[in-house]
MIVODO-812150 format. One record per residue: x, y negated, z negated of N, C-alpha, C, O in turn; residue number from 1. Coordinates in nm, 2 decimals, always signed. Atoms other than C-alpha are relative to their C-alpha. Example, Ala and Ser with C-alpha at 12.3 -4.5 7.8 and 13.67 -1.06 7.14 Angstrom:
% MIVODO-812150
atom n_X->+0.09 n_Y->+0.12 n_Z->+0.00 ca_X->+1.23 ca_Y->+0.45 ca_Z->-0.78 c_X->+0.09 c_Y->-0.12 c_Z->+0.00 o_X->+0.19 o_Y->-0.12 o_Z->-0.07 num->1
atom n_X->-0.09 n_Y->+0.11 n_Z->+0.00 ca_X->+1.37 ca_Y->+0.11 ca_Z->-0.71 c_X->-0.08 c_Y->-0.11 c_Z->-0.08 o_X->-0.03 o_Y->-0.22 o_Z->-0.09 num->2
This chain:
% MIVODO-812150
atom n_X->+0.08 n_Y->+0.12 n_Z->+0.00 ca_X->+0.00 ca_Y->+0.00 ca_Z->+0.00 c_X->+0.09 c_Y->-0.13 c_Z->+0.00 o_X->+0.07 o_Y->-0.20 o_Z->+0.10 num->1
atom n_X->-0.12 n_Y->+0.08 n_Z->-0.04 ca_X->+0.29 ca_Y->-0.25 ca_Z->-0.05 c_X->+0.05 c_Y->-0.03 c_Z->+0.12 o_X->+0.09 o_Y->-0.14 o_Z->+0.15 num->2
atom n_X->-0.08 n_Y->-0.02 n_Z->-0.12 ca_X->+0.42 ca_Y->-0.18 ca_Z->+0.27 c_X->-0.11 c_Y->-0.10 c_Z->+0.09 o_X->-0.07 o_Y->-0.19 o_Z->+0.15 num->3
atom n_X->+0.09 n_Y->+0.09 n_Z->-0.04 ca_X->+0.06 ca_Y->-0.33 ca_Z->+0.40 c_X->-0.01 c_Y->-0.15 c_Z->-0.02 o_X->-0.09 o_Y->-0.24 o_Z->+0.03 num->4
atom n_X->+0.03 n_Y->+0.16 n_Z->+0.05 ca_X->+0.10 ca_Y->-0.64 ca_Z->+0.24 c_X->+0.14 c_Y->-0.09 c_Z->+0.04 o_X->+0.15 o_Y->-0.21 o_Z->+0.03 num->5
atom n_X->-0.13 n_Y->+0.06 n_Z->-0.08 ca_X->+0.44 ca_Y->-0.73 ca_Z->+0.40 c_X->-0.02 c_Y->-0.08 c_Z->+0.08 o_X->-0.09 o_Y->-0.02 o_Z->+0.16 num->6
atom n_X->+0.08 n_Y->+0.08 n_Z->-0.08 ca_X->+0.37 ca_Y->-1.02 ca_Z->+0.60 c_X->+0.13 c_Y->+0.00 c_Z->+0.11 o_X->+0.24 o_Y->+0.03 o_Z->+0.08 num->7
atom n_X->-0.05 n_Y->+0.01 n_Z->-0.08 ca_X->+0.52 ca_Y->-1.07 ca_Z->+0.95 c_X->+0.06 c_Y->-0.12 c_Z->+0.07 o_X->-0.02 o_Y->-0.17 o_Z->+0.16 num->8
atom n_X->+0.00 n_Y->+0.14 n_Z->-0.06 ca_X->+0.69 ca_Y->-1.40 ca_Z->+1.07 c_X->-0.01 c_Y->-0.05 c_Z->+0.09 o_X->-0.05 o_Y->+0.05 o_Z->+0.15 num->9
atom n_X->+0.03 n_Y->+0.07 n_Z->-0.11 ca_X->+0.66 ca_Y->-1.60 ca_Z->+1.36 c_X->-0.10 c_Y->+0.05 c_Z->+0.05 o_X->-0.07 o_Y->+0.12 o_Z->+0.15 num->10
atom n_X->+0.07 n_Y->-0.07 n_Z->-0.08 ca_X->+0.36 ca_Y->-1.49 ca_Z->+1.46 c_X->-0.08 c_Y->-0.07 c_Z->+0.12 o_X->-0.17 o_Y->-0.02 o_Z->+0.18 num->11
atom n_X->+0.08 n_Y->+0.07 n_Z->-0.09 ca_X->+0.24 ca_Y->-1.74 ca_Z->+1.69 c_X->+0.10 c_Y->-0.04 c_Z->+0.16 o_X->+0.08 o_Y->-0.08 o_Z->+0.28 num->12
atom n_X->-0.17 n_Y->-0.01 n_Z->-0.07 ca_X->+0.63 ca_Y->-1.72 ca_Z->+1.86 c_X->-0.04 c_Y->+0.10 c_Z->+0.05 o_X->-0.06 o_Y->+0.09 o_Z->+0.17 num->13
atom n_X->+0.05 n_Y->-0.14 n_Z->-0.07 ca_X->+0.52 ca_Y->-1.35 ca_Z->+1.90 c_X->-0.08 c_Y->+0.00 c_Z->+0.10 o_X->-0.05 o_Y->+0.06 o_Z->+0.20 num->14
atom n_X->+0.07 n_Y->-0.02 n_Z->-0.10 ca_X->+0.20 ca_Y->-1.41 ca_Z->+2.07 c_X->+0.05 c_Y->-0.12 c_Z->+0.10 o_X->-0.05 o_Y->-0.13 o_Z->+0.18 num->15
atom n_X->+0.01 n_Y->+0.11 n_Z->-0.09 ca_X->+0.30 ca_Y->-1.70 ca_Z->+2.29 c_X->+0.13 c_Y->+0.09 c_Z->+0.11 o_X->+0.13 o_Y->+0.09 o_Z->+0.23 num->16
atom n_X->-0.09 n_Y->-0.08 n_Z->-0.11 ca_X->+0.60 ca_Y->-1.46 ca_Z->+2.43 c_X->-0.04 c_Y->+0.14 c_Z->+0.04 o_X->+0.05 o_Y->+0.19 o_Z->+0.11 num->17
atom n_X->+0.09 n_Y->-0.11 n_Z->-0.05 ca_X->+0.39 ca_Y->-1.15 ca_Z->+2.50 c_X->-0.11 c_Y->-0.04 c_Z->+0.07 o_X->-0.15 o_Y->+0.05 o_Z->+0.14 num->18
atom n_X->+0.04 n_Y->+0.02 n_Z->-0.07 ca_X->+0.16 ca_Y->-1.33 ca_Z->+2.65 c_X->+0.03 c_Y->-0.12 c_Z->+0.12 o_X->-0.03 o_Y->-0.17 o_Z->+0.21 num->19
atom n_X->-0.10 n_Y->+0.04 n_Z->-0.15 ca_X->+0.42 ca_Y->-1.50 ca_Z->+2.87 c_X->+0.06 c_Y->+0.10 c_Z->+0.13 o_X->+0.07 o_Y->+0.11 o_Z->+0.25 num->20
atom n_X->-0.08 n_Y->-0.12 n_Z->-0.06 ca_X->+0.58 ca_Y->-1.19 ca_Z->+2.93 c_X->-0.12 c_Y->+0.11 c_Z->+0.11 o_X->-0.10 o_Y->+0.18 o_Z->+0.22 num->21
atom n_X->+0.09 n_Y->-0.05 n_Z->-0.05 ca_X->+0.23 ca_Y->-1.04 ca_Z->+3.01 c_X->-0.04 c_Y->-0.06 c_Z->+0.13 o_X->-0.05 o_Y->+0.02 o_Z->+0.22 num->22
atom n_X->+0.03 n_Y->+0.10 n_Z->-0.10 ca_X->+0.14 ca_Y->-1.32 ca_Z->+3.24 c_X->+0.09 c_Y->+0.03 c_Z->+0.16 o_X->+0.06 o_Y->+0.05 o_Z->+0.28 num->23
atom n_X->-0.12 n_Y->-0.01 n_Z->-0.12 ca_X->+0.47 ca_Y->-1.28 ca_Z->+3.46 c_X->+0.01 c_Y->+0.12 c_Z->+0.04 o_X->+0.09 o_Y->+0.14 o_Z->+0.12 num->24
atom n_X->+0.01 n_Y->-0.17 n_Z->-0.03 ca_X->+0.41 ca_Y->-0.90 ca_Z->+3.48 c_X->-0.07 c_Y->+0.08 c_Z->-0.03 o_X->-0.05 o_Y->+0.19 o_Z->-0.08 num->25
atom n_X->+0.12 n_Y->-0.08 n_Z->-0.02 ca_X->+0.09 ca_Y->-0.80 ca_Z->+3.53 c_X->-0.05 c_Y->+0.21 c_Z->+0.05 o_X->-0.15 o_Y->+0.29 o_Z->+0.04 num->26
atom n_X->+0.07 n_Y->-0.11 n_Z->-0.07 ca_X->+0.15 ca_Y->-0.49 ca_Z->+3.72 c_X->+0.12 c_Y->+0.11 c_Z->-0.12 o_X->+0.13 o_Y->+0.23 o_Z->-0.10 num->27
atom n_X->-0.09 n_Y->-0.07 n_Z->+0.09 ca_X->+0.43 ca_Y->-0.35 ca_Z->+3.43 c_X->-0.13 c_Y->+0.09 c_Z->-0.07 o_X->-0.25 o_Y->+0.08 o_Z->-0.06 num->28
atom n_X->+0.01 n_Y->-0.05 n_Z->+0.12 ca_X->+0.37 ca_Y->-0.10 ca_Z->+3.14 c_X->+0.01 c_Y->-0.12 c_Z->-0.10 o_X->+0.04 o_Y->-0.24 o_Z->-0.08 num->29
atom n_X->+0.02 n_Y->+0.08 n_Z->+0.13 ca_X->+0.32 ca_Y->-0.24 ca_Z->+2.81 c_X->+0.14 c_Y->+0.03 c_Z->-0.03 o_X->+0.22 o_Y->-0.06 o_Z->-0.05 num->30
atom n_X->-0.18 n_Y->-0.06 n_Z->+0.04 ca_X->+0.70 ca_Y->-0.03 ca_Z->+2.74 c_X->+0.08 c_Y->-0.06 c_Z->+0.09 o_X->+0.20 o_Y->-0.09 o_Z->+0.05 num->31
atom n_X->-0.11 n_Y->+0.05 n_Z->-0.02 ca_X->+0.84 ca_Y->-0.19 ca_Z->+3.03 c_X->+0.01 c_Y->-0.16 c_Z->-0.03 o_X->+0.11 o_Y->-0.22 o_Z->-0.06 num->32
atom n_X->+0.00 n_Y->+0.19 n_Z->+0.04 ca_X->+0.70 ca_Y->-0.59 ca_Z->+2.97 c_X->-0.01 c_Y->-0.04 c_Z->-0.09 o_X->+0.02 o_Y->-0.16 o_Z->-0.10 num->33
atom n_X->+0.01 n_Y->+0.06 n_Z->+0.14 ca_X->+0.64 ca_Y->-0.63 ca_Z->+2.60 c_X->+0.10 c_Y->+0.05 c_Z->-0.06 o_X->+0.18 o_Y->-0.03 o_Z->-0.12 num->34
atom n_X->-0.13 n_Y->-0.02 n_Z->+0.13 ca_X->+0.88 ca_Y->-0.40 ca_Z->+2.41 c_X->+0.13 c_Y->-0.06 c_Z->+0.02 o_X->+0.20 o_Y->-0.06 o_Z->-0.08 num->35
atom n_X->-0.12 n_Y->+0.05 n_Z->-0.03 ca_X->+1.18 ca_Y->-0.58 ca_Z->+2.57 c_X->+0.00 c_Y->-0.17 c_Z->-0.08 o_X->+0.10 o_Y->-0.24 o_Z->-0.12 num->36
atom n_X->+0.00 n_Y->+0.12 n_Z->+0.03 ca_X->+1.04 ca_Y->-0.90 ca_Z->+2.46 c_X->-0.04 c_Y->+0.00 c_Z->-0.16 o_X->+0.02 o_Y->-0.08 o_Z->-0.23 num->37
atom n_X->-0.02 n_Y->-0.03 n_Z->+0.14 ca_X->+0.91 ca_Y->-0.76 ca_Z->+2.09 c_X->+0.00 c_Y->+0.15 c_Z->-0.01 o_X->-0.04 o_Y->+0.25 o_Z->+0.06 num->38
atom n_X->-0.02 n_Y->-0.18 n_Z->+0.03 ca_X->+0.97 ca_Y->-0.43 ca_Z->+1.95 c_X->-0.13 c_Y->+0.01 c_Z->-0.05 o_X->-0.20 o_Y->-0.07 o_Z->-0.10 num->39
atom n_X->+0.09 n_Y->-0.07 n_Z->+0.08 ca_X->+0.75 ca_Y->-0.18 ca_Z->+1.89 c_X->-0.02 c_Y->+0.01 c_Z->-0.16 o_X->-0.13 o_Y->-0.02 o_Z->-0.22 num->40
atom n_X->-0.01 n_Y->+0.00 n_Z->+0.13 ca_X->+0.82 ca_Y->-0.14 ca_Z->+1.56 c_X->-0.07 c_Y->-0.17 c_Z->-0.07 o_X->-0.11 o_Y->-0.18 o_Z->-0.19 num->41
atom n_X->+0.04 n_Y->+0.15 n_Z->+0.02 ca_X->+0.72 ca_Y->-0.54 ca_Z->+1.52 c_X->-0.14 c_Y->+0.01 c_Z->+0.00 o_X->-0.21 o_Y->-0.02 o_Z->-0.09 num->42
atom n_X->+0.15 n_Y->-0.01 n_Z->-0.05 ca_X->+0.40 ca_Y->-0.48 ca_Z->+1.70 c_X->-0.04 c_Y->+0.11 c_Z->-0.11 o_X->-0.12 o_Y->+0.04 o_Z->-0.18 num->43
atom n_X->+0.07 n_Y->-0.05 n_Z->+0.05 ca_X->+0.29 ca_Y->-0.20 ca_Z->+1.49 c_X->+0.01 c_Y->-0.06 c_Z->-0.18 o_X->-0.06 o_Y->-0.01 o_Z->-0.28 num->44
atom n_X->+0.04 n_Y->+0.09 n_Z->+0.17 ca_X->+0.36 ca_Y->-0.45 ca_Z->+1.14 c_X->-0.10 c_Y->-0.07 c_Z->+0.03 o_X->-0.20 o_Y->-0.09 o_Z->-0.05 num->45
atom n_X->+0.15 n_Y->+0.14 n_Z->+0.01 ca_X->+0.13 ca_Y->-0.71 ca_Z->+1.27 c_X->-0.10 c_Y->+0.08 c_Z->-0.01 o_X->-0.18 o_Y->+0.06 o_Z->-0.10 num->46
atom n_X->+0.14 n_Y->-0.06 n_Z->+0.02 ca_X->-0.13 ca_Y->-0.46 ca_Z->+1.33 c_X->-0.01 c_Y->+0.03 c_Z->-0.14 o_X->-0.10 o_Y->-0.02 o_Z->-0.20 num->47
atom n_X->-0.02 n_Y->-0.06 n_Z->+0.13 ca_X->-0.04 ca_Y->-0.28 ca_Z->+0.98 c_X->-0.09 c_Y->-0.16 c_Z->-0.06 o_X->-0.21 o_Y->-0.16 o_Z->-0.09 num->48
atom n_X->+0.03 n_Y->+0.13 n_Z->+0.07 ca_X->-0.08 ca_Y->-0.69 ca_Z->+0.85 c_X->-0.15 c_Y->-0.03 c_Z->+0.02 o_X->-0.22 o_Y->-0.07 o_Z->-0.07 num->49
atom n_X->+0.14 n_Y->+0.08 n_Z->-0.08 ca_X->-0.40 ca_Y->-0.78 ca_Z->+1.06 c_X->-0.10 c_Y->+0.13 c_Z->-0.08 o_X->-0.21 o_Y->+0.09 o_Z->-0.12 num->50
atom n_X->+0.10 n_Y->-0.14 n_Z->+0.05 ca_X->-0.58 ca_Y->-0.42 ca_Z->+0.92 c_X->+0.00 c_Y->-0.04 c_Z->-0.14 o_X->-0.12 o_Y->-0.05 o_Z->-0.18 num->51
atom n_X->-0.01 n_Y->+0.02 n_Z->+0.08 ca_X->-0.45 ca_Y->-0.51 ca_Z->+0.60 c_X->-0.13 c_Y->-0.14 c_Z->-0.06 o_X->-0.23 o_Y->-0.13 o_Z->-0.12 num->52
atom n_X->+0.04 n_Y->+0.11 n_Z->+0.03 ca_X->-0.56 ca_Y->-0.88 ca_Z->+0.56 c_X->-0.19 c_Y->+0.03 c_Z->+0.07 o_X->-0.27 o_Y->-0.05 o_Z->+0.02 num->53
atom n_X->+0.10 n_Y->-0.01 n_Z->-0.04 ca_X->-0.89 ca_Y->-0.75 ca_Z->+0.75 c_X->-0.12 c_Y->+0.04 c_Z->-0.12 o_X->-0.23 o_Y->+0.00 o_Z->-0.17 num->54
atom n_X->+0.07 n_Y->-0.08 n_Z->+0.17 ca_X->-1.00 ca_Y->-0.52 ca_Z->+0.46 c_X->+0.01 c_Y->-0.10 c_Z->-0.10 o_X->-0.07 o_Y->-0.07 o_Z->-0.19 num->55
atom n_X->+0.00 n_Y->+0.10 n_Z->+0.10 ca_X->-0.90 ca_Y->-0.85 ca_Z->+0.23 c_X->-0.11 c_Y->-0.03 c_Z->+0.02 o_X->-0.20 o_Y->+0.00 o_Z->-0.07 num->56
atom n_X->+0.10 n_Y->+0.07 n_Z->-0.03 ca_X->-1.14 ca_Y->-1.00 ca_Z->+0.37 c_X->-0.11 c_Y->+0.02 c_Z->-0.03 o_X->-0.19 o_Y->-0.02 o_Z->-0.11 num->57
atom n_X->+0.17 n_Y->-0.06 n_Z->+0.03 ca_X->-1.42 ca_Y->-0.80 ca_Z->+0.45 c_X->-0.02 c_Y->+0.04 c_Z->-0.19 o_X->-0.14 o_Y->+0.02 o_Z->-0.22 num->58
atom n_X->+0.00 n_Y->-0.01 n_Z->+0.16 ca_X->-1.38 ca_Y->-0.70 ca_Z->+0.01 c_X->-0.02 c_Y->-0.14 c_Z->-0.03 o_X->-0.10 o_Y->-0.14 o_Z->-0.12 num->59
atom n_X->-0.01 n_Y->+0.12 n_Z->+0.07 ca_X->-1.36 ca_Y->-1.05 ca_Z->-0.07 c_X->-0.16 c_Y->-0.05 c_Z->+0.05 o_X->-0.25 o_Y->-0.06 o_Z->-0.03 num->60
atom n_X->+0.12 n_Y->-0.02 n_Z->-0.06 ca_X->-1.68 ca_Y->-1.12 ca_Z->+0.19 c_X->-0.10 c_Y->+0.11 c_Z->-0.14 o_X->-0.13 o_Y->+0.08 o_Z->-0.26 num->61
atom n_X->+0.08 n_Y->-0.08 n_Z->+0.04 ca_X->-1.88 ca_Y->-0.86 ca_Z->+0.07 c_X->-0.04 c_Y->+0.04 c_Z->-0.14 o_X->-0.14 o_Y->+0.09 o_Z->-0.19 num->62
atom n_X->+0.06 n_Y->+0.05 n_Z->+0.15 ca_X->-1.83 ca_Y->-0.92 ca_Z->-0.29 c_X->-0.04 c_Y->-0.11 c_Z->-0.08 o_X->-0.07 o_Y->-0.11 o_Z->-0.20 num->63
atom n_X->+0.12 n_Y->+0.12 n_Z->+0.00 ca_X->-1.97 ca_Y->-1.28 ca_Z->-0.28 c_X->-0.11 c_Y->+0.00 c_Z->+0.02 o_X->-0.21 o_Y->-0.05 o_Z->-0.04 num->64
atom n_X->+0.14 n_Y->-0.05 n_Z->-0.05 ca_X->-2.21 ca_Y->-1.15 ca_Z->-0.10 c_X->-0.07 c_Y->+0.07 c_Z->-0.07 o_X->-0.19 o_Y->+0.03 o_Z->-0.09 num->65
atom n_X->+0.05 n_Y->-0.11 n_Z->+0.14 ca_X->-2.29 ca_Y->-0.87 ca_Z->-0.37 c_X->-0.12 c_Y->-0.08 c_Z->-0.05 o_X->-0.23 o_Y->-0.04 o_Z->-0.07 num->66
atom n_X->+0.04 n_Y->+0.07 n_Z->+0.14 ca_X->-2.40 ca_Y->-1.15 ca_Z->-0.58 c_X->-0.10 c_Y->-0.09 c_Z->+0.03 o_X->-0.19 o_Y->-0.13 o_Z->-0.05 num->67
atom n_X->+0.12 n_Y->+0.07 n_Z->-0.09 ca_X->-2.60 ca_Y->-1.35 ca_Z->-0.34 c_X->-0.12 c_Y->+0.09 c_Z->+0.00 o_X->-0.21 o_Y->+0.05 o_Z->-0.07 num->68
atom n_X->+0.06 n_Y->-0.03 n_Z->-0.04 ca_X->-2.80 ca_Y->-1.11 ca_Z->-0.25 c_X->-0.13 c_Y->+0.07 c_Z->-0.14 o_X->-0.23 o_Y->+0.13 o_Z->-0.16 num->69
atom n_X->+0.06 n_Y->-0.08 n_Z->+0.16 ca_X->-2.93 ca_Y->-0.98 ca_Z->-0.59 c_X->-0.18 c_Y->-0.13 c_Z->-0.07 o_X->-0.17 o_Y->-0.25 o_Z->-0.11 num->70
atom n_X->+0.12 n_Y->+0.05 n_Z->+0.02 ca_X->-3.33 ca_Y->-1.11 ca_Z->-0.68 c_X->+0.04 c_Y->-0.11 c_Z->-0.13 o_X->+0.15 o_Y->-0.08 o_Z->-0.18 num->71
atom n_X->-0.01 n_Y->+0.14 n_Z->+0.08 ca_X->-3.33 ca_Y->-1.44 ca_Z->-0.92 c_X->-0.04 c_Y->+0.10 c_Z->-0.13 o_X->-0.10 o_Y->+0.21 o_Z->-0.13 num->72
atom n_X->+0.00 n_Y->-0.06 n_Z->+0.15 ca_X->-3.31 ca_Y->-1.33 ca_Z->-1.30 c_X->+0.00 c_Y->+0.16 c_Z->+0.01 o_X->-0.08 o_Y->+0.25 o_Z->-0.01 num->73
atom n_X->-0.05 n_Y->-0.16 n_Z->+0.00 ca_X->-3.13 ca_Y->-1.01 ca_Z->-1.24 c_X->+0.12 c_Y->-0.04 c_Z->-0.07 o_X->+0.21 o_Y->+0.05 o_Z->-0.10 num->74
């Protein structure tokens, strides 16, 4: 679980050069036009991060919500 909460830097550096890289090489693999420009291993923390921070959310959501939703003098 630790491992999930590792956050990933530059992420806006990341997407702006994958989808540069994507742009200029439409007819590539994802292995030959992206991993050159970020590793694999990179790509699969952000997702790790983005899954992570997702489940934050929706728990954090859904237990405001809990409390909303409950009949007046409960």
């Amino acid at each position: 679980m630790i491992d999930d909460l590792r956050r990933v830097g530059g992420k806006e550096t990341i997407l702006f050069r994958l989808a540069e890289d994507a742009v200029e090489h439409p007819d590539d693999t994802v292995r030959e036009a992206l991993y050159p420009v970020v590793s694999e291993k990179i790509l699969r923390e952000l997702v790790r991060e983005a899954k992570a921070n997702q489940q934050e959310f929706q728990a954090r959501v859904l237990g405001t919500n809990a409390g909303q939703s409950r009949p007046a003098g409960t």
